[in-house]
N, C-alpha and C positions, 0 to 999 in steps of 0.2 A: 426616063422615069417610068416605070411601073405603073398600072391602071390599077388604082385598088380604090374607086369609089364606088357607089351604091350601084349594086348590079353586077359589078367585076368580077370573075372567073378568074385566077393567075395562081401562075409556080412557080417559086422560085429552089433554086437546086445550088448547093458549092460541096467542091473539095474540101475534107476541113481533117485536121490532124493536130489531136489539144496533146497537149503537152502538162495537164495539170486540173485538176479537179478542185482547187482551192477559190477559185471564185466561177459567177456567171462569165459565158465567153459567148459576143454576140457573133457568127461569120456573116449576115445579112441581115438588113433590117432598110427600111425606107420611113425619115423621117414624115410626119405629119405634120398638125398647125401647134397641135401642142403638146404631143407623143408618136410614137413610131407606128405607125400601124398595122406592123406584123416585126416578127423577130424570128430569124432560123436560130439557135444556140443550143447553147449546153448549156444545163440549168442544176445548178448547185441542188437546190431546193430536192432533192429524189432521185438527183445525181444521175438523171438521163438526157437525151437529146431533146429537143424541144420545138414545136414551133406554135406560135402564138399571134394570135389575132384577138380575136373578141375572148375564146375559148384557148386552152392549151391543148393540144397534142403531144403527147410523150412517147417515145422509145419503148418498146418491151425491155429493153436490155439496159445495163450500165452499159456507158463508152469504154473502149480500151484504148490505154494511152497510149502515145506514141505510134499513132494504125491512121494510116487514110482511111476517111470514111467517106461515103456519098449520101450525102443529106436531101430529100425534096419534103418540100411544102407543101400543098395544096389548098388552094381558096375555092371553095365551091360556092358559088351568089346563089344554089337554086336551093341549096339545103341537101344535094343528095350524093 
């Protein structure tokens, strides 16, 4: 399991090749006590990549279908 309590630094990074833009598609996520507390995806909503913690981060670009992509995450705990 992933360190992602208060204070925690972490990245998480996957392979990911969607096949369809008709709904959200999570490649990673780590549940919590009553929600996930980060999610790497594709996020319908603006039709980019996505990764989400407290805030979202999005993609400059639409994804291209059917294309390996390389996704990373980053949690920064210090703000910078």
């Amino acid at each position: 399991m992933l360190g992602t309590g208060a204070g925690q630094s972490f990245t998480v990074s996957a392979w990911v090749c969607l096949t369809s833009t008709a709904h959200f598609a999570t490649a990673v996520s780590q549940d919590g006590s009553t929600w996930s507390v980060f999610y790497l995806q594709y996020a319908k909503t603006g039709n980019r990549w996505a990764f989400s913690r407290n805030t979202r981060a999005l993609s400059s670009a639409a994804p291209r279908l059917r294309t390996w992509t390389h996704l990373v995450g980053v949690y920064d705990a210090d703000g910078g």
